[in-house]
LOSEDO-419603 format. One line per 4 residues: number of its first residue (from 0); their letters; for each residue x, z, y of N, C-alpha, C. Coordinates in pm, 1 decimal, always signed. Example, Ala and Ser with C-alpha at 12.3 -4.5 7.8 and 13.67 -1.06 7.14 Angstrom:
BEGIN
0) as) +1319.0:+780.0:-569.0:+1230.0:+780.0:-450.0:+1320.0:+780.0:-330.0 | +1285.0:+708.0:-225.0:+1367.0:+714.0:-106.0:+1290.0:+787.0:+3.0
***
This chain:
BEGIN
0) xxxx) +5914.0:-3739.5:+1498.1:+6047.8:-3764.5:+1445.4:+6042.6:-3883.1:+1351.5 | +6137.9:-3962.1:+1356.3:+6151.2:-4060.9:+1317.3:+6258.2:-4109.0:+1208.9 | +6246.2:-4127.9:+1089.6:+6358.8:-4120.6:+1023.7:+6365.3:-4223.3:+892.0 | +6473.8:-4306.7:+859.3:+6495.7:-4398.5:+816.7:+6429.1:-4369.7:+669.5
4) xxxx) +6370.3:-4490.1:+593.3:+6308.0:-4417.1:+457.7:+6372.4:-4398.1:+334.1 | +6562.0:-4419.2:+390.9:+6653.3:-4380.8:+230.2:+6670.9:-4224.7:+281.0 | +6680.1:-4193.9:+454.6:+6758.3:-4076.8:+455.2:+6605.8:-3973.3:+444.9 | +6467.0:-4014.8:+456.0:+6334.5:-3944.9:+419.0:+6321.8:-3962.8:+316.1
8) xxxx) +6327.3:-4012.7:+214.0:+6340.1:-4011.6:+99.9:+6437.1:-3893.9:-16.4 | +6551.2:-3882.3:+84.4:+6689.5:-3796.2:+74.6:+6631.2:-3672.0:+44.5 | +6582.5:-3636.4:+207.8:+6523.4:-3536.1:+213.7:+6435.5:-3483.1:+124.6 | +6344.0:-3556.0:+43.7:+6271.7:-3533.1:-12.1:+6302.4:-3474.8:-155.7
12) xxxx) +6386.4:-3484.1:-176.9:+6421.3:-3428.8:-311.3:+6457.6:-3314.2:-332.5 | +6411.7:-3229.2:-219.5:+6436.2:-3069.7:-254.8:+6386.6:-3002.7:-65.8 | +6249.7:-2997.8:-75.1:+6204.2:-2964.9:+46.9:+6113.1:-2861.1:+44.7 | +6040.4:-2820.0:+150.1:+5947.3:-2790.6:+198.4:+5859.9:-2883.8:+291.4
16) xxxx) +5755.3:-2909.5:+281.7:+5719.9:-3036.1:+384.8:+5550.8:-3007.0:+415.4 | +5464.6:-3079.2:+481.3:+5344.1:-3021.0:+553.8:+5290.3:-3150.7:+600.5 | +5134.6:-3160.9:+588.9:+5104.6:-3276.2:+674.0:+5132.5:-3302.3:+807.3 | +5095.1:-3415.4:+841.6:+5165.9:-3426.8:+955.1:+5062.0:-3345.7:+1103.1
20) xxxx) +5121.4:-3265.2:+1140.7:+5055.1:-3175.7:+1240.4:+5114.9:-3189.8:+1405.9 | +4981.1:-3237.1:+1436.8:+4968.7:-3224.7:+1590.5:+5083.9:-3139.0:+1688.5 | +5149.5:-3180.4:+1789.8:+5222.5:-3115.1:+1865.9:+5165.1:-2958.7:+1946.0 | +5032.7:-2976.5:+1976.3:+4999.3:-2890.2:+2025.1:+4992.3:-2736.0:+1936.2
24) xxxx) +4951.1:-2773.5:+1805.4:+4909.2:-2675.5:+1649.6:+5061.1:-2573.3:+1698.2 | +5163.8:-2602.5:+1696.8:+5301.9:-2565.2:+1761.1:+5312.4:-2429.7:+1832.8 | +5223.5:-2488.1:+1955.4:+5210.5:-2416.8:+2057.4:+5152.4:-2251.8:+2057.9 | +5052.2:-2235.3:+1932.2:+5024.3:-2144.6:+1889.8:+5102.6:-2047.5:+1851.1
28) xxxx) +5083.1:-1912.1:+1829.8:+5139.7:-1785.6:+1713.1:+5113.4:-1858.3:+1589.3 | +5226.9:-1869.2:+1509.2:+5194.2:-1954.3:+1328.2:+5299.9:-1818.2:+1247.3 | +5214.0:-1774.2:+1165.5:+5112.9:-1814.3:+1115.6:+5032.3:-1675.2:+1092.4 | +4896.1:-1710.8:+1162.5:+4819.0:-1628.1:+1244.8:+4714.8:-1530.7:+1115.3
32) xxxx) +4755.2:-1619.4:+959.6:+4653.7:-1596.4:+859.1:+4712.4:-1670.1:+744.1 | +4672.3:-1632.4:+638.0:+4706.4:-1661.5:+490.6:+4779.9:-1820.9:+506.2 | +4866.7:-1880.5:+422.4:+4930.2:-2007.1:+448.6:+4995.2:-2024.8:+265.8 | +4892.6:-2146.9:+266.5:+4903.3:-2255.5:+111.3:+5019.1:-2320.7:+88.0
36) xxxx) +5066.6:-2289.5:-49.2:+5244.8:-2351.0:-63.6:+5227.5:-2399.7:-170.0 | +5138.7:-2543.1:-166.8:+5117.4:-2605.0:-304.0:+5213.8:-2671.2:-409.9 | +5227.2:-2645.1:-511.5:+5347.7:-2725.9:-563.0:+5279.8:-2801.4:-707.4 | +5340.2:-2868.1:-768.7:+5263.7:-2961.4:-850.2:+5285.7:-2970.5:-986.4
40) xxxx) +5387.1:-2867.1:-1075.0:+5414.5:-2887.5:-1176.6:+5337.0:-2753.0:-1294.5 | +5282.3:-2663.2:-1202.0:+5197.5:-2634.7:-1290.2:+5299.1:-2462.3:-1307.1 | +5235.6:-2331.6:-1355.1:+5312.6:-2214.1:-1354.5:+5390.0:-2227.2:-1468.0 | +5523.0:-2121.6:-1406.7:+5646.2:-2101.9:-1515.0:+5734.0:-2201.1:-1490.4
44) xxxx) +5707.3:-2351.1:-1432.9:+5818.8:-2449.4:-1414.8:+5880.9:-2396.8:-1321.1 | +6013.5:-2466.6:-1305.8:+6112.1:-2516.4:-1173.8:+6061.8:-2464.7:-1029.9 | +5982.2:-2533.5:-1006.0:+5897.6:-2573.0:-868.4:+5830.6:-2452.8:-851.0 | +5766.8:-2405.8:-963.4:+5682.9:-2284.9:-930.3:+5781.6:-2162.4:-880.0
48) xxxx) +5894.9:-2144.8:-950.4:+5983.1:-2059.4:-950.0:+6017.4:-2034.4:-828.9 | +6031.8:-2135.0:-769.7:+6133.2:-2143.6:-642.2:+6005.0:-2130.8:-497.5 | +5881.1:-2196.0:-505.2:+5745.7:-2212.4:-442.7:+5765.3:-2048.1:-438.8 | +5785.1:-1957.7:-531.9:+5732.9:-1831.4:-500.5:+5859.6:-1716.7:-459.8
52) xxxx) +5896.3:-1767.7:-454.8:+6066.3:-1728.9:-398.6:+6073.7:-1727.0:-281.2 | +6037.7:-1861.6:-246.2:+5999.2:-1881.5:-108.9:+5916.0:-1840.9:-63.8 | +5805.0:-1860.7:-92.4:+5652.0:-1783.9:-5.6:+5736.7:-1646.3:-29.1 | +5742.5:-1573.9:-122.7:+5778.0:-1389.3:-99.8:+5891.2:-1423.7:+53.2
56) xxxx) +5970.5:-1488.7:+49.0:+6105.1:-1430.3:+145.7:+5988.1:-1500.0:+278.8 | +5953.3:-1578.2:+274.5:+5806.4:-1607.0:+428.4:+5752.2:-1501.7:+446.3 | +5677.9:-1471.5:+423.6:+5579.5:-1329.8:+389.3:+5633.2:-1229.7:+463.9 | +5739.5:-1197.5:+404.7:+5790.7:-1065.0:+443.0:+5875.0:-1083.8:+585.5
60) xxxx) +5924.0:-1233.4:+618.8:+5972.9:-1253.5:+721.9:+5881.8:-1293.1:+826.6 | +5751.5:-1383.2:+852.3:+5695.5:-1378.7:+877.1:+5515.7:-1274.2:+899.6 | +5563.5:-1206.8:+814.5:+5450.8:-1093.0:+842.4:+5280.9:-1146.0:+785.2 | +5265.6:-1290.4:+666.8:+5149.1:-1324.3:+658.7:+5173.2:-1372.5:+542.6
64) xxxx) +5060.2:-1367.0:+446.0:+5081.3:-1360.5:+307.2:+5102.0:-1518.9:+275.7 | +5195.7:-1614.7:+166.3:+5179.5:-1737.7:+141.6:+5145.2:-1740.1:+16.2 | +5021.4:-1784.3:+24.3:+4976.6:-1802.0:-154.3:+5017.5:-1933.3:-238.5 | +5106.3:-1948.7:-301.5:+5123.4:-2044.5:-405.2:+5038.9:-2090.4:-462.3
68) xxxx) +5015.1:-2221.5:-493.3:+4907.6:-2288.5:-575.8:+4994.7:-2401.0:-636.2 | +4874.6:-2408.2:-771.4:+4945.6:-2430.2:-884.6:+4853.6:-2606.4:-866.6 | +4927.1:-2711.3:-870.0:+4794.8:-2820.6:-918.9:+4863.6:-2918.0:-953.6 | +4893.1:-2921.8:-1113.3:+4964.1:-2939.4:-1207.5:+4936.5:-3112.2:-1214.7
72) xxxx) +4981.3:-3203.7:-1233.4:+4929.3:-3327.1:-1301.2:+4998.5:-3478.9:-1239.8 | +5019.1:-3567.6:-1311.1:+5040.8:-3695.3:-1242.7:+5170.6:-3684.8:-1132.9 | +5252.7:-3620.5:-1223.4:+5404.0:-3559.8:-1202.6:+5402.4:-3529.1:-982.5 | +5312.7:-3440.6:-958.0:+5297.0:-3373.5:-848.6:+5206.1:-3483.5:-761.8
76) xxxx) +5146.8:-3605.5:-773.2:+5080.6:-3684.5:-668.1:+4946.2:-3582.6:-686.4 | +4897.7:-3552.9:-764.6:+4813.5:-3431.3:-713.5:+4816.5:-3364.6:-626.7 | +4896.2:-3284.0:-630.8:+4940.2:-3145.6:-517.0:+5000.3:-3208.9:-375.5 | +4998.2:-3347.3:-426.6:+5085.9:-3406.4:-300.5:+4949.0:-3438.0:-262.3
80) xxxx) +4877.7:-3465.8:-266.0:+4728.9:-3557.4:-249.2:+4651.8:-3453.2:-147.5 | +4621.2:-3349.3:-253.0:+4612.7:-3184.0:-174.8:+4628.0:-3164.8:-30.6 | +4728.0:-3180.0:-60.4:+4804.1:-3092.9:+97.3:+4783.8:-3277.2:+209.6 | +4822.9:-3371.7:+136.3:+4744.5:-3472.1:+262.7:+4579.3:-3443.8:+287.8
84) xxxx) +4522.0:-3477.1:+221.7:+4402.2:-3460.6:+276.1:+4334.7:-3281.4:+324.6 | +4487.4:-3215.4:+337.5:+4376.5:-3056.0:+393.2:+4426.3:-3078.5:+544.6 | +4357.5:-2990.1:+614.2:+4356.4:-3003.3:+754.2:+4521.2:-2986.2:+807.3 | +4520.5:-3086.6:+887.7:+4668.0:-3098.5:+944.1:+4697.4:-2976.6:+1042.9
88) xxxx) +4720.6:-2844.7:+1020.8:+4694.1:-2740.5:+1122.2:+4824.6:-2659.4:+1072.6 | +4881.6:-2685.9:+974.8:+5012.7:-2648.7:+899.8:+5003.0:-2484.5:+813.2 | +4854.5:-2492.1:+778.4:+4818.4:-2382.1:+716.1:+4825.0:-2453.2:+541.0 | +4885.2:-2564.8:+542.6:+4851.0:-2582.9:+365.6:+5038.7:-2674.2:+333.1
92) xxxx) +5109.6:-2591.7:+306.2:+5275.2:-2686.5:+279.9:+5236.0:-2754.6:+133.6 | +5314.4:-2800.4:+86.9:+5409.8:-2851.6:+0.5:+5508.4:-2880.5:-32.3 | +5604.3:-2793.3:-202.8:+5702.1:-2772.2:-232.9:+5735.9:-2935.0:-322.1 | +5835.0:-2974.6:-240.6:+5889.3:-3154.6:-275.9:+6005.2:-3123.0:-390.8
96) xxxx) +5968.6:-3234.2:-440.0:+6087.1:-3219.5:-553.9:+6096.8:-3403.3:-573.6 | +6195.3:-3409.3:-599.8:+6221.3:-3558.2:-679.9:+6165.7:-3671.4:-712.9 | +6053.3:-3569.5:-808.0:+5963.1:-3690.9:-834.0:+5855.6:-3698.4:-725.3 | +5840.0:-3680.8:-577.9:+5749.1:-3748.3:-455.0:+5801.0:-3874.5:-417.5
100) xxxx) +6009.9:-3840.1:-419.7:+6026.5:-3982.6:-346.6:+6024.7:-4062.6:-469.9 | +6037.5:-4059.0:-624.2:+6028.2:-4126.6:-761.1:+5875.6:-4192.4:-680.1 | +5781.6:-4109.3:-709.0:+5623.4:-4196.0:-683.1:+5637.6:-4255.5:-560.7 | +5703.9:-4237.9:-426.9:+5694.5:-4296.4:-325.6:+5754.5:-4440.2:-353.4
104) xxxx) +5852.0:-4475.0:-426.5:+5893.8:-4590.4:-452.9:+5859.9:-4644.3:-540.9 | +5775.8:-4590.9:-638.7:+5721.8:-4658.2:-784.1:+5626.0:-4668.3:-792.4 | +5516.4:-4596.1:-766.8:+5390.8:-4580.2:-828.5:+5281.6:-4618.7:-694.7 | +5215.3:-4674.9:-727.7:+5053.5:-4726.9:-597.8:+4994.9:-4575.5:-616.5
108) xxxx) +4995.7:-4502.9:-475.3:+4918.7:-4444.2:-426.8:+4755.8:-4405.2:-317.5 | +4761.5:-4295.4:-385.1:+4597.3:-4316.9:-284.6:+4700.6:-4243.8:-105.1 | +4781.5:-4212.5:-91.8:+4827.8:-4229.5:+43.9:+4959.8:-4273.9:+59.2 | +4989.4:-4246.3:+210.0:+5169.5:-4297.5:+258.9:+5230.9:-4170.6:+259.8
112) xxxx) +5336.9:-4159.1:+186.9:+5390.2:-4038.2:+131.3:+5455.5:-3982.5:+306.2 | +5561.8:-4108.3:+328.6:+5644.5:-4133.1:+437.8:+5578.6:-4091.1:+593.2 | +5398.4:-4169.6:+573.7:+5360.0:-4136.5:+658.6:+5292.1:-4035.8:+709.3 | +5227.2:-3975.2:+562.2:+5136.6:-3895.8:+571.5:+5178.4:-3701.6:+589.0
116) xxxx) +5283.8:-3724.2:+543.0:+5405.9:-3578.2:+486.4:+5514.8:-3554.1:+586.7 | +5547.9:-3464.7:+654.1:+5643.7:-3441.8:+723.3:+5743.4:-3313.3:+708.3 | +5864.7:-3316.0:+665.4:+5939.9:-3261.8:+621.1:+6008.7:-3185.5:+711.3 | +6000.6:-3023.0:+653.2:+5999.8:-2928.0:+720.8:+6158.5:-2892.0:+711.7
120) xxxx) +6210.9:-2830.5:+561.2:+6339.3:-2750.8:+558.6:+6326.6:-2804.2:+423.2 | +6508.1:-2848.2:+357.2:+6537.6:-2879.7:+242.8:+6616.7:-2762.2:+195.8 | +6561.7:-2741.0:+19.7:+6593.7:-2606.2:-16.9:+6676.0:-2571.4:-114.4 | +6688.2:-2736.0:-194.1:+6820.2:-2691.6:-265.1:+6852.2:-2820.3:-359.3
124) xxxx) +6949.1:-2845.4:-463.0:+6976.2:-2939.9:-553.7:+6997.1:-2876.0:-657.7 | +6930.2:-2963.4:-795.6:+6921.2:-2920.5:-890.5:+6991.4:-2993.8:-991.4 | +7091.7:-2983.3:-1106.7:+7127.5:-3063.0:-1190.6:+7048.8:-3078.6:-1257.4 | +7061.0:-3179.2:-1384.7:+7006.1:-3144.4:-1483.9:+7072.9:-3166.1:-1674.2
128) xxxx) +7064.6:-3124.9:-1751.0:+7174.1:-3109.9:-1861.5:+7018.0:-3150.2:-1943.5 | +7116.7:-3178.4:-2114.2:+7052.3:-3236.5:-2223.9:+7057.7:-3168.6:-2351.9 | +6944.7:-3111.6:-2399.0:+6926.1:-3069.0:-2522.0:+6876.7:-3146.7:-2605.5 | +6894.1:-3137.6:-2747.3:+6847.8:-3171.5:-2882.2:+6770.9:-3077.9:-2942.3
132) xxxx) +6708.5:-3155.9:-3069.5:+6608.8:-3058.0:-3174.6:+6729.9:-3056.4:-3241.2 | +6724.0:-2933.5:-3318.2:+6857.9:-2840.5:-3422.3:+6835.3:-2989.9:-3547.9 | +6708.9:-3078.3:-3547.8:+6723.2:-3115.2:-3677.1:+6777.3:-3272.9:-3670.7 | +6804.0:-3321.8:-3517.2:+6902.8:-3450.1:-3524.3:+7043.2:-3426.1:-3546.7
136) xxxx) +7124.7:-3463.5:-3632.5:+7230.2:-3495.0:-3669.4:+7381.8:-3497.3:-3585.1 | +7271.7:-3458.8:-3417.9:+7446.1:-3454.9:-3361.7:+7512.6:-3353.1:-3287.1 | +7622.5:-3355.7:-3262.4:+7648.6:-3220.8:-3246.6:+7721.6:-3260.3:-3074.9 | +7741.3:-3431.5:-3060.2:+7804.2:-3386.8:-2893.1:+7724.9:-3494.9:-2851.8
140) xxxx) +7734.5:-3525.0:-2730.6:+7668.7:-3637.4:-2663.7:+7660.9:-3805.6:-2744.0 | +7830.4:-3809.9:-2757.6:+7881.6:-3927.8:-2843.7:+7778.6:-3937.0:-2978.5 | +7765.6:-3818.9:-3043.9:+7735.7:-3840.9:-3158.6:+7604.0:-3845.3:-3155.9 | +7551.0:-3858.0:-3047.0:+7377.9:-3828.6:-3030.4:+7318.4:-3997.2:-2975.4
144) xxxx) +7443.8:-4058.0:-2903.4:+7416.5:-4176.7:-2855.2:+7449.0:-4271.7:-3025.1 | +7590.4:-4268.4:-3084.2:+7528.2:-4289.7:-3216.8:+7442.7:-4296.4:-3278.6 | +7384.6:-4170.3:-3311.8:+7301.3:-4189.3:-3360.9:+7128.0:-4255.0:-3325.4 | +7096.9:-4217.8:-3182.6:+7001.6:-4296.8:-3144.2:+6998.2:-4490.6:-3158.6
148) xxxx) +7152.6:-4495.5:-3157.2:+7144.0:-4653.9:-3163.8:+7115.8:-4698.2:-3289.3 | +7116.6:-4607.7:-3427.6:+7099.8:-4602.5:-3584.3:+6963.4:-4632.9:-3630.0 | +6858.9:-4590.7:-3462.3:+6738.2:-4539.0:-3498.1:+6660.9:-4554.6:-3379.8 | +6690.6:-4740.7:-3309.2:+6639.3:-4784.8:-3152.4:+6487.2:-4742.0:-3219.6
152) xxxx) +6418.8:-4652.3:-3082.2:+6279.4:-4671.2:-3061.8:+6245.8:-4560.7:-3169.8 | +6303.0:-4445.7:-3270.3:+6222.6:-4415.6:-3342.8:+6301.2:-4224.0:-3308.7 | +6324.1:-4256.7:-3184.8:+6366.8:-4091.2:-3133.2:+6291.1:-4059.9:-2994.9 | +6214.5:-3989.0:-3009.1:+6104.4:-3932.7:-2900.9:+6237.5:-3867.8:-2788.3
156) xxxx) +6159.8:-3892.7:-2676.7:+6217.9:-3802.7:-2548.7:+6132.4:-3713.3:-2456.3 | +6133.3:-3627.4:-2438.5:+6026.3:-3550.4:-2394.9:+6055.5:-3540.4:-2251.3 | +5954.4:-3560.2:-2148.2:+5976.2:-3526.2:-1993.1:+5815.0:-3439.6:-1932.0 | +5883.9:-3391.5:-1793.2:+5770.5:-3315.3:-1768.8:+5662.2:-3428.1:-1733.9
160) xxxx) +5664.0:-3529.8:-1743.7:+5580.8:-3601.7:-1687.1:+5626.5:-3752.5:-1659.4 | +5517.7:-3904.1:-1642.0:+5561.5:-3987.2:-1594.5:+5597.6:-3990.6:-1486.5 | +5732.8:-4042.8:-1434.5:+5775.1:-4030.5:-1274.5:+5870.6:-3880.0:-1238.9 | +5840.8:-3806.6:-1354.6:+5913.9:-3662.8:-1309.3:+6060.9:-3670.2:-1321.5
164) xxxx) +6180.1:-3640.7:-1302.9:+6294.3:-3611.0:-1249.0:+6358.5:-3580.0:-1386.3 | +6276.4:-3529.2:-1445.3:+6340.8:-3551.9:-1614.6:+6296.9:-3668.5:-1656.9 | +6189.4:-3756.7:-1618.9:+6202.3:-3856.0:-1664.0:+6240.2:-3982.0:-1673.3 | +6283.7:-3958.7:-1547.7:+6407.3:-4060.9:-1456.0:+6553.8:-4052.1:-1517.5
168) xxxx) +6574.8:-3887.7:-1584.7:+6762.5:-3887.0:-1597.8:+6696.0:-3926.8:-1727.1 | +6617.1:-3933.5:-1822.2:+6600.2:-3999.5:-1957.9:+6625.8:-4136.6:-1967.1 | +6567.5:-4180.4:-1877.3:+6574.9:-4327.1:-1862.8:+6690.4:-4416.6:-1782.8 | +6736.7:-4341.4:-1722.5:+6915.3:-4352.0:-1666.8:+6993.5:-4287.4:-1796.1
172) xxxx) +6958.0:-4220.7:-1861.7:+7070.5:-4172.5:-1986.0:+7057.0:-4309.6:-2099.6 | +6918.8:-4384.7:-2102.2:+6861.8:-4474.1:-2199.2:+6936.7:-4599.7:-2131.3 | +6937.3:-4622.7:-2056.2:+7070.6:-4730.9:-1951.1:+7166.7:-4727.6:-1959.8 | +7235.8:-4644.8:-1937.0:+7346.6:-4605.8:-1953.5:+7436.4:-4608.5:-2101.1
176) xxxx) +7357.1:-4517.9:-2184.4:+7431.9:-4555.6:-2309.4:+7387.0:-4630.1:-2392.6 | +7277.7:-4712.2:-2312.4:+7190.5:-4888.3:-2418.2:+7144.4:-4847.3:-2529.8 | +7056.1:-4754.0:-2530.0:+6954.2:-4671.8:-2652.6:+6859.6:-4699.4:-2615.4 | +6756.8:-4694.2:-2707.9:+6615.4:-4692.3:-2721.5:+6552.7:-4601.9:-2721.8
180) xxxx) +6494.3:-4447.2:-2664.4:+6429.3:-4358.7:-2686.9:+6310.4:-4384.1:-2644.0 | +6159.6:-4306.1:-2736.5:+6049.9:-4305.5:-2726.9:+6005.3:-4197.0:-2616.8 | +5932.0:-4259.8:-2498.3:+5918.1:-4139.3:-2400.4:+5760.6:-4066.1:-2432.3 | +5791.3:-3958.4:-2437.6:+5657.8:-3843.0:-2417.9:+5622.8:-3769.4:-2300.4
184) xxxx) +5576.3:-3790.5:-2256.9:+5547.7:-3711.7:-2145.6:+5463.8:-3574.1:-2139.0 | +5498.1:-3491.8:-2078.7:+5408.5:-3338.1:-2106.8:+5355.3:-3333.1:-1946.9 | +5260.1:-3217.5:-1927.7:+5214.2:-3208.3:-1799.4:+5292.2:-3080.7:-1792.2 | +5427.5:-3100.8:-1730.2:+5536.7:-3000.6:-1717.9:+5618.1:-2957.3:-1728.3
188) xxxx) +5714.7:-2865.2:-1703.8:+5789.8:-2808.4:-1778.4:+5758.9:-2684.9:-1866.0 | +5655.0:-2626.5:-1792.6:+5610.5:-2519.3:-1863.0:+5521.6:-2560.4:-2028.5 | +5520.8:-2652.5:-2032.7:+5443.3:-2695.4:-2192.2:+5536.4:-2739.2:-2274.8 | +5692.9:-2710.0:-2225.7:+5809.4:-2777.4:-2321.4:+5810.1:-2728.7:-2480.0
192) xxxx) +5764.3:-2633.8:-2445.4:+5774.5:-2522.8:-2622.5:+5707.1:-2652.6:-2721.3 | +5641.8:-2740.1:-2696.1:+5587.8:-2812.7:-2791.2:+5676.5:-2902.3:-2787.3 | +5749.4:-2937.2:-2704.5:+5888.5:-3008.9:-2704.7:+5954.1:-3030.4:-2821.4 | +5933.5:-2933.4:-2940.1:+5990.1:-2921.1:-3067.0:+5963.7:-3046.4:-3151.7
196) xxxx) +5802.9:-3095.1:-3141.8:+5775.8:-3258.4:-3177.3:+5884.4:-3386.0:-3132.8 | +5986.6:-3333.0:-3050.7:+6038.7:-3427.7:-2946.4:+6171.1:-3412.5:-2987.9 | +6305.3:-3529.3:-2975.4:+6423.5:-3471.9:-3061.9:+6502.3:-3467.0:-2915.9 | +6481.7:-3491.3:-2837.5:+6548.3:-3506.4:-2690.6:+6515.2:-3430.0:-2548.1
200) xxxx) +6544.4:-3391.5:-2501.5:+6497.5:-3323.4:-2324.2:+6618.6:-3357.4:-2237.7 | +6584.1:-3401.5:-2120.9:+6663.5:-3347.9:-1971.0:+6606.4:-3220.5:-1947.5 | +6644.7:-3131.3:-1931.5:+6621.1:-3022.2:-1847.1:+6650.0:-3022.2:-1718.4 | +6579.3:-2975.0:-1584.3:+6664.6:-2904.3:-1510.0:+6761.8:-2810.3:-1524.7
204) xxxx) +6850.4:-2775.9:-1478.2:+6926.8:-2660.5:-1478.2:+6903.1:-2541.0:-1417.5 | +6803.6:-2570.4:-1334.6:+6685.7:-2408.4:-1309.7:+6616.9:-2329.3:-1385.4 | +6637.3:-2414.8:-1486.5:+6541.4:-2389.7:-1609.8:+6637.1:-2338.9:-1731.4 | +6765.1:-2330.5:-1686.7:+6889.9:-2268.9:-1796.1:+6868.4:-2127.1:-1864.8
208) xxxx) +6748.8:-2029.9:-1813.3:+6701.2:-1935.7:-1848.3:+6627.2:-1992.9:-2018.8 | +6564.4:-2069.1:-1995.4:+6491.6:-2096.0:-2106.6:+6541.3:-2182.5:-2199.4 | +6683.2:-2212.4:-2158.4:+6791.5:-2306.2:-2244.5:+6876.8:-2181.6:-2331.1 | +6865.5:-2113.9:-2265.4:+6936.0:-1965.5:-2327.1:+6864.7:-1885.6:-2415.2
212) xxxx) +6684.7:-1904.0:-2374.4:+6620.0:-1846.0:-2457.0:+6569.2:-1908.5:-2612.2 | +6637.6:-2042.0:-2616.0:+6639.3:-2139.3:-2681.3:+6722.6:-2038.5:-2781.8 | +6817.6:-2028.5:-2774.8:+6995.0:-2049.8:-2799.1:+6947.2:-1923.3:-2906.4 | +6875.5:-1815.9:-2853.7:+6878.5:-1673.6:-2901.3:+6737.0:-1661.5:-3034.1
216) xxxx) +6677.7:-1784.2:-3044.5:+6581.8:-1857.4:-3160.8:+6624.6:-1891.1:-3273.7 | +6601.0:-1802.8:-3382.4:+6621.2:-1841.2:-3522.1:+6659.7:-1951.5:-3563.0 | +6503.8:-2052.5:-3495.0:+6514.2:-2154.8:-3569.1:+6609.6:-2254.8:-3484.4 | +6706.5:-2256.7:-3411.3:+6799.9:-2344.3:-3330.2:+6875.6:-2293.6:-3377.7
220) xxxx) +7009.6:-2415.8:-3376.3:+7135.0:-2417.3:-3399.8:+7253.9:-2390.4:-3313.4 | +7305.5:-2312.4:-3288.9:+7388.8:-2253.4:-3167.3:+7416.4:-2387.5:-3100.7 | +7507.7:-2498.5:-3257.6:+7658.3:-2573.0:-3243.3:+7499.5:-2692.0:-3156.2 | +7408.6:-2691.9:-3155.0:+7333.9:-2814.2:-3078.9:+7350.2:-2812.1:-2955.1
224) xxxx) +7391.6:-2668.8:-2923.1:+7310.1:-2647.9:-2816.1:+7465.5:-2643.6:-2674.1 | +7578.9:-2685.6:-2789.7:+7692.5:-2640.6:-2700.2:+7776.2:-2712.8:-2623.3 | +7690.3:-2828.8:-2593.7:+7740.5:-2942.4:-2479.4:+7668.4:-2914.8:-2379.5 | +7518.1:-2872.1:-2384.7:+7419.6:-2795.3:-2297.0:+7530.0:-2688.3:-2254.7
228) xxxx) +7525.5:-2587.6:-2263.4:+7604.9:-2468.8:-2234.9:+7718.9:-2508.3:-2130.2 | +7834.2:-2579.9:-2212.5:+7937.9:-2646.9:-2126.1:+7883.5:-2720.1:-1969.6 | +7786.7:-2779.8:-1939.9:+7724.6:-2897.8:-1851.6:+7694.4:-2808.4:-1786.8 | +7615.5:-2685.1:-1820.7:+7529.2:-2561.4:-1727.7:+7659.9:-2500.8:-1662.6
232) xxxx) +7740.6:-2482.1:-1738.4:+7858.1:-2409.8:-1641.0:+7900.1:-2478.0:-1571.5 | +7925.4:-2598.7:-1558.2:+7976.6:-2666.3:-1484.1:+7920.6:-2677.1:-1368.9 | +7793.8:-2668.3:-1386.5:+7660.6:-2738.4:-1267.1:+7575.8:-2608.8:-1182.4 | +7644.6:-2449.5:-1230.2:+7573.3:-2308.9:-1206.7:+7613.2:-2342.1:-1073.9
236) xx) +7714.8:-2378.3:-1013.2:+7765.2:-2353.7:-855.3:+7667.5:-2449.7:-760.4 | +7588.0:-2558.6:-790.9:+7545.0:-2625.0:-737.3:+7420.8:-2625.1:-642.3
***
């Protein structure tokens, strides 16, 4: 199959996908034995959430266990790396997110994303909304772009990673409203709790569980948190 590299690219931002496997591999009973659903952001994130959501509803529909694997780093070209170099027999997937086609267009890789990856079933779209630390000064978007312009370069932004999908809407939010934020990068979403060093986040909106668990924290300020709130409702249907 053959497919143009804006509308493979498309695809890519919310898939399931597999090296590229032989016509004949097909022809077989699949899947005959255990089957690898690598995803790249590491446990407790986004990706993991949904990686095991999926393998359970496989499993039970298919009749063969899918073990999730975790291989956290270098905003998923790891886990992407993984699953290219394991045997093309369609016993090892990978759960795509955003930042594959981000590195496919940005970053020098050790393979061809386009060529090497072949995309199985796309699984969903994710928004993503913006929190603050309780101790910057603003209380709505307006007053947050204010104030970053008060203070070019000396307001941290926290993302799961270089190239990750939060770190792309940071840097489209840093465009957009002609601010200066300092980027940090974490290996994740699941390491956000240290996020607190950081006065800024994109979140996914998959991740609105832990925007809530925010909310119900002493040390946070409801009124920070209530343009987040508004954006999540808006974006729950999506």
């Amino acid at each position: 199959m053959n497919l143009p590299r804006r509308q493979f690219l498309y695809l890519a931002a919310g898939a399931a996908a597999l090296p590229v496997v032989p016509r004949i591999a097909f022809a077989q009973a699949y899947p005959t034995r255990p089957v690898r659903l690598i995803e790249g952001f590491g446990a407790g994130g986004a990706p993991d959430i949904v990686a095991r959501l999926v393998g359970q509803s496989l499993s039970e529909r298919l009749g063969q266990s899918f073990v999730i694997e975790n291989r956290a780093g270098a905003s998923s070209s790891i886990a992407t790396e993984a699953v290219v170099r394991a045997s093309p027999d369609g016993y090892t997937l990978l759960l795509i997110t955003i930042a594959n086609a981000i590195n496919a267009t940005m970053l020098k890789l050790n393979f061809n994303f386009i060529r090497d990856i072949a995309p199985v079933a796309s699984i969903g779209r994710v928004p993503y909304v913006m929190e603050v630390h309780p101790s910057v000064p603003a209380k709505t978007v307006a007053e947050f772009i204010a104030y970053a312009k008060a203070h070019p370069g000396k307001i941290n932004l926290a993302s799961a990673g270089t190239g990750s999908g939060t770190h792309v809407a940071g840097e489209m939010f840093k465009t957009m409203a002609g601010v200066d934020l300092f980027h940090v990068p974490y290996r994740g979403a699941q390491v956000f709790p240290a996020r607190w060093r950081c006065a800024c986040i994109f979140w996914s909106a998959a991740l609105i569980d832990r925007i809530c668990q925010d909310w119900q924290t002493p040390r946070l300020s409801r009124n920070h948190h209530d343009a987040v709130g508004r954006a999540a409702g808006r974006s729950g249907s999506e």
